[in-house]
C-alpha positions as CSV (number, residue, x, y, z in Angstrom):
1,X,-37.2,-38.0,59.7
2,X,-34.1,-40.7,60.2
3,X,-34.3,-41.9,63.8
4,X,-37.6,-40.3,65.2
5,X,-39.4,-43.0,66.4
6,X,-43.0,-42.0,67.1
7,X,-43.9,-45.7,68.6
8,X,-46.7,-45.2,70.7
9,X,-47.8,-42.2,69.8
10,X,-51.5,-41.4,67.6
11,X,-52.2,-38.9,64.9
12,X,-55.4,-37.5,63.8
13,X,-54.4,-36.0,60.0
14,X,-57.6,-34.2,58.5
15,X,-57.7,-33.5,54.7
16,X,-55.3,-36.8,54.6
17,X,-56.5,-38.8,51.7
18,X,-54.9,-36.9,49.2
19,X,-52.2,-34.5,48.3
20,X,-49.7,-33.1,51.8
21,X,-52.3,-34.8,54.0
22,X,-51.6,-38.6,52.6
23,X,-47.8,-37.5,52.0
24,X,-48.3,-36.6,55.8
25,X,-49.7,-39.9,57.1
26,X,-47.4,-42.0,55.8
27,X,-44.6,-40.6,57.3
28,X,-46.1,-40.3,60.6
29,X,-47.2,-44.2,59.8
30,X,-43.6,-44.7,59.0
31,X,-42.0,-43.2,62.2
32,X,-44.7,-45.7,64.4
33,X,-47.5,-43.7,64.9
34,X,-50.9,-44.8,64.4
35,X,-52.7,-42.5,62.6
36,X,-56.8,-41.5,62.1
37,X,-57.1,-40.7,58.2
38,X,-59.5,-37.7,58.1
39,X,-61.5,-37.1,54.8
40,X,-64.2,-35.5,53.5
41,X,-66.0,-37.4,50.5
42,X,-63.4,-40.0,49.1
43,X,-63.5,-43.3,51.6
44,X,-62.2,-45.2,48.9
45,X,-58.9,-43.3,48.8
46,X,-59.1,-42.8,52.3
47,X,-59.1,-46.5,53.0
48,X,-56.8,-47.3,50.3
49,X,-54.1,-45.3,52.3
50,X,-55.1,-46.8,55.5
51,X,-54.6,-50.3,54.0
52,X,-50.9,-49.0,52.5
53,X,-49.8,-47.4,55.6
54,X,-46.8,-49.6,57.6
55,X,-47.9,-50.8,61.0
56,X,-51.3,-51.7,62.7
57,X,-54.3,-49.4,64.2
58,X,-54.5,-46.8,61.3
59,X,-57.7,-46.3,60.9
60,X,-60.1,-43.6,58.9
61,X,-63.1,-41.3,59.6
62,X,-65.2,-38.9,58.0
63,X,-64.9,-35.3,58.8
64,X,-67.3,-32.3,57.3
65,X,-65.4,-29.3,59.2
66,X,-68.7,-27.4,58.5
67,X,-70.7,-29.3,60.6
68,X,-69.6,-29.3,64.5
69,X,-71.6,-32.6,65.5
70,X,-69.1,-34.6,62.6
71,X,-66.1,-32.5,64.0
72,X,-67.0,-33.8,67.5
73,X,-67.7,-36.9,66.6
74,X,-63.7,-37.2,65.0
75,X,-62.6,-36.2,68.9
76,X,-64.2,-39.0,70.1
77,X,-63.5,-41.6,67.4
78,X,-59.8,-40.6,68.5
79,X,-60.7,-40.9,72.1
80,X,-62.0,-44.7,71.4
81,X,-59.7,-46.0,68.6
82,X,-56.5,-44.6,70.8
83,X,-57.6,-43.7,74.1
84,X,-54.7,-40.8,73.6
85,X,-53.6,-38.3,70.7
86,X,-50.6,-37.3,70.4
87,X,-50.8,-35.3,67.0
88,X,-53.3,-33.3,65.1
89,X,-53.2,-32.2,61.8
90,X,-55.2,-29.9,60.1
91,X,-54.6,-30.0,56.0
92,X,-58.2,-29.7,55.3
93,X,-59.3,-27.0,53.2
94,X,-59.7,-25.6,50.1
95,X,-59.8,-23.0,47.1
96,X,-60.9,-22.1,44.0
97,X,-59.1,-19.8,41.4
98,X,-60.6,-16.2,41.4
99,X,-58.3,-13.5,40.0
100,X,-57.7,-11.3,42.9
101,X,-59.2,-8.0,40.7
102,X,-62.4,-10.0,40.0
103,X,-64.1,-8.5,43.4
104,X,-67.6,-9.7,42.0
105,X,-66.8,-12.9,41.3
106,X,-65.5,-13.4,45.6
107,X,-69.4,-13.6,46.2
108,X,-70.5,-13.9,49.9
109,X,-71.3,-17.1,49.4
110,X,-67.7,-18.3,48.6
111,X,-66.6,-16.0,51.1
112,X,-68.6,-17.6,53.9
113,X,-67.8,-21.7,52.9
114,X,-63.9,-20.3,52.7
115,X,-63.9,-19.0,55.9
116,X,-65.8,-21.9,57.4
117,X,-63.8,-24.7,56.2
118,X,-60.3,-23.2,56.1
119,X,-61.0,-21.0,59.9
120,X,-63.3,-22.2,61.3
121,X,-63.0,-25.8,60.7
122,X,-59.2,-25.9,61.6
123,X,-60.3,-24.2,64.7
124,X,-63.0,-26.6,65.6
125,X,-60.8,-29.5,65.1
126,X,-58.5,-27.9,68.1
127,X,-61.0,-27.1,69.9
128,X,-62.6,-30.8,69.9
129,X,-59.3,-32.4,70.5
130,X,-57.2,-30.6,72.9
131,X,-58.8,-31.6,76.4
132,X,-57.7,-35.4,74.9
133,X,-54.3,-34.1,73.6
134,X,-53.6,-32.1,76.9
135,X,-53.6,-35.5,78.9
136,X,-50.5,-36.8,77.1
137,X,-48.5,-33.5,78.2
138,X,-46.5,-33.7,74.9
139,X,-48.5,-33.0,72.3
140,X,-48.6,-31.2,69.3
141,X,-50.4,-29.4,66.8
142,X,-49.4,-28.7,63.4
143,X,-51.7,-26.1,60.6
144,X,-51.3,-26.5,57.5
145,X,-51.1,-22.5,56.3
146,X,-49.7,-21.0,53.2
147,X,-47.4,-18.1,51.8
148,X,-50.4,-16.7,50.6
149,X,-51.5,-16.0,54.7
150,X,-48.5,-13.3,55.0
151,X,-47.9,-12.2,50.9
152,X,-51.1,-11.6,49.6
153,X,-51.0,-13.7,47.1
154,X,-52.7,-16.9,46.2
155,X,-55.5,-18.5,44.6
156,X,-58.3,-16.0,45.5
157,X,-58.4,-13.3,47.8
158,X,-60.3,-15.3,50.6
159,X,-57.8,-17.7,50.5
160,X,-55.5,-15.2,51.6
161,X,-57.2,-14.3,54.0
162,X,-58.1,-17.7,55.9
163,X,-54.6,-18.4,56.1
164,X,-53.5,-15.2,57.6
165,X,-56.2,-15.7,60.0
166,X,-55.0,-19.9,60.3
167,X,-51.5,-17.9,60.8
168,X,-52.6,-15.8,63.6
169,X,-54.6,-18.3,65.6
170,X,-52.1,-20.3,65.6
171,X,-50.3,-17.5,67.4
172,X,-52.9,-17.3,70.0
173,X,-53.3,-20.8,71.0
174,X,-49.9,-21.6,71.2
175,X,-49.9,-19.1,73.8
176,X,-52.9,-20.3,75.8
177,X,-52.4,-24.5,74.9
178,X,-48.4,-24.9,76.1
179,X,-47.4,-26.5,78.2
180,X,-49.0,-29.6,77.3
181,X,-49.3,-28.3,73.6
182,X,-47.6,-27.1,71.0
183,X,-48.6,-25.1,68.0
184,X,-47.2,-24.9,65.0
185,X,-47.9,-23.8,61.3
186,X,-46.4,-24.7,58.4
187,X,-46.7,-22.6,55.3
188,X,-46.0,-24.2,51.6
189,X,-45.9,-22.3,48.3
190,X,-47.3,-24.1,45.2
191,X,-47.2,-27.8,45.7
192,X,-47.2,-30.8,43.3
193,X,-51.1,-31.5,44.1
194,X,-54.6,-30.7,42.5
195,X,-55.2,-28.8,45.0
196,X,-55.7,-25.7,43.1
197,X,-57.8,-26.3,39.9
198,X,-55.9,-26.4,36.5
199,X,-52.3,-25.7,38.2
200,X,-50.4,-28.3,36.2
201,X,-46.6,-29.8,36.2
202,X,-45.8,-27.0,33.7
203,X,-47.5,-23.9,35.7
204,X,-45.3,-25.4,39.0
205,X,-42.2,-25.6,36.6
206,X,-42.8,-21.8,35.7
207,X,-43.2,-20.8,39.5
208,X,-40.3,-23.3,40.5
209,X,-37.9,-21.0,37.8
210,X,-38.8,-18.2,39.7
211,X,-37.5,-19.2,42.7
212,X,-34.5,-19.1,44.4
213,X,-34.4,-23.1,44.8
214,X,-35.4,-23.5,41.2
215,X,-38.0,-26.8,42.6
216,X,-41.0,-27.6,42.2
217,X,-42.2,-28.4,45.9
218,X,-43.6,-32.0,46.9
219,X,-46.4,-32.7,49.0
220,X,-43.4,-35.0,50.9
221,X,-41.4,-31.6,51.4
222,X,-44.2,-30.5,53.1
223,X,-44.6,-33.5,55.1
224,X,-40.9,-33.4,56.3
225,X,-42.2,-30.1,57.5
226,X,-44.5,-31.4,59.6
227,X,-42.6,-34.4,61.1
228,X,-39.8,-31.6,62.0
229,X,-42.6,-29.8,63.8
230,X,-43.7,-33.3,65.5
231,X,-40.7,-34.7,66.2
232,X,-37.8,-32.4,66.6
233,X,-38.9,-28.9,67.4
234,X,-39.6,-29.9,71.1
235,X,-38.4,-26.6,71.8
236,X,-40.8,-24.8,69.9
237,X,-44.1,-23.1,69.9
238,X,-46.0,-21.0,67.6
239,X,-44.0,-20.8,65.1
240,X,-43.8,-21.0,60.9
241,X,-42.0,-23.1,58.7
242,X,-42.2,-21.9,55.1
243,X,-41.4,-24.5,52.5
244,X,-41.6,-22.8,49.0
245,X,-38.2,-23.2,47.5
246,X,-37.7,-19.3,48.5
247,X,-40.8,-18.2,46.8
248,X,-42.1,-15.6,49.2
249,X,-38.5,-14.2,49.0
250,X,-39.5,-13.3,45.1
């Protein structure tokens, strides 16, 4: 975002060695921030980003949002690397296509790792970080939802239904966290990632034409998203920005 200068301030981005997380931490890199790259299994990419990222103190950390002792252990590598944090985002997740009449093929299984890395993992994260992020007194806290929380569509049903439940506690926190925190989700359409297995340049082109916009969405449109949320939106609190080209519209 032209002339928001974060200087100062520390971000904790989970899911942010690939895809809207990277996009994310480079532009909160950009703007001054120093920023804790969360990953899961890639510390190669994870540390390439780091050592690409403009300005000093970035730094990168391990995260397995199923396991609560690695989640609390992110908290207070924060805690020791910044001695603040400002930021926190959660774009850690994800999915697997299963056609939405396929009810067999959602096994409990599935269900249950879903719900635990894309609910219950967000939530954790939160959880862990907000007695650090309350002592700032202007923090903030931006999910990474979907369209698929409040259509019904997606890549699986489960899907769906993690981010409508991302969506809603979201609501409820940003309620209980403010003043010192605000909550914020925002809530892409099909992006220019791999995050969803075998969703090409052409299948975006197809959903793109279907749109409104008529563009294919870039993990950086999502990432101005954020920043908006971080560093302009002062004013709000549990809200949603949608960036989809006007997809959910369709």
């Amino acid at each position: 975002m032209t002339g928001a200068s974060l200087q100062g301030r520390c971000a904790l981005v989970t899911g942010a060695s690939n895809g809207i997380g990277a996009a994310t931490a480079q532009m909160l890199a950009q703007a001054g921030a120093r920023v804790m790259i969360g990953y899961y299994s890639s510390a190669e990419r994870a540390e390439k980003l780091r050592a690409s990222l403009p300005g000093n103190g970035h730094c990168i950390q391990r995260i397995a949002l199923e396991d609560a002792a690695s989640v609390r252990a992110a908290a207070q590598a924060a805690h020791t690397a910044f001695g603040r944090l400002d930021v926190l985002v959660n774009s850690a997740g994800f999915t697997r296509p299963i056609a939405h009449a396929n009810l067999d093929a959602l096994d409990n299984d599935f269900m249950d790792a879903m719900l635990i890395a894309n609910v219950r993992g967000p939530f954790s994260m939160i959880r862990a970080c907000a007695p650090l992020m309350k002592q700032t007194g202007d923090a903030v806290i931006v999910n990474i939802s979907s369209i698929s929380g409040f259509t019904g569509s997606g890549s699986n049903i489960a899907y769906c239904a993690s981010k409508a439940a991302i969506d809603n506690i979201s609501l409820a926190l940003a309620r209980v966290l403010g003043p010192e925190i605000r909550v914020m989700c925002v809530s892409p359409g099909a992006v220019a990632t791999d995050f969803v297995a075998g969703r090409g340049r052409p299948e975006l082109e197809k959903i793109a034409a279907g749109s409104p916009l008529k563009k294919v969405v870039e993990p950086e449109d999502v990432a101005q998203a954020v920043m908006a949320c971080v560093t302009h939106l002062k004013s709000s609190t549990g809200g949603r920005i949608i960036v989809d080209g006007g997809r959910f519209l369709v």
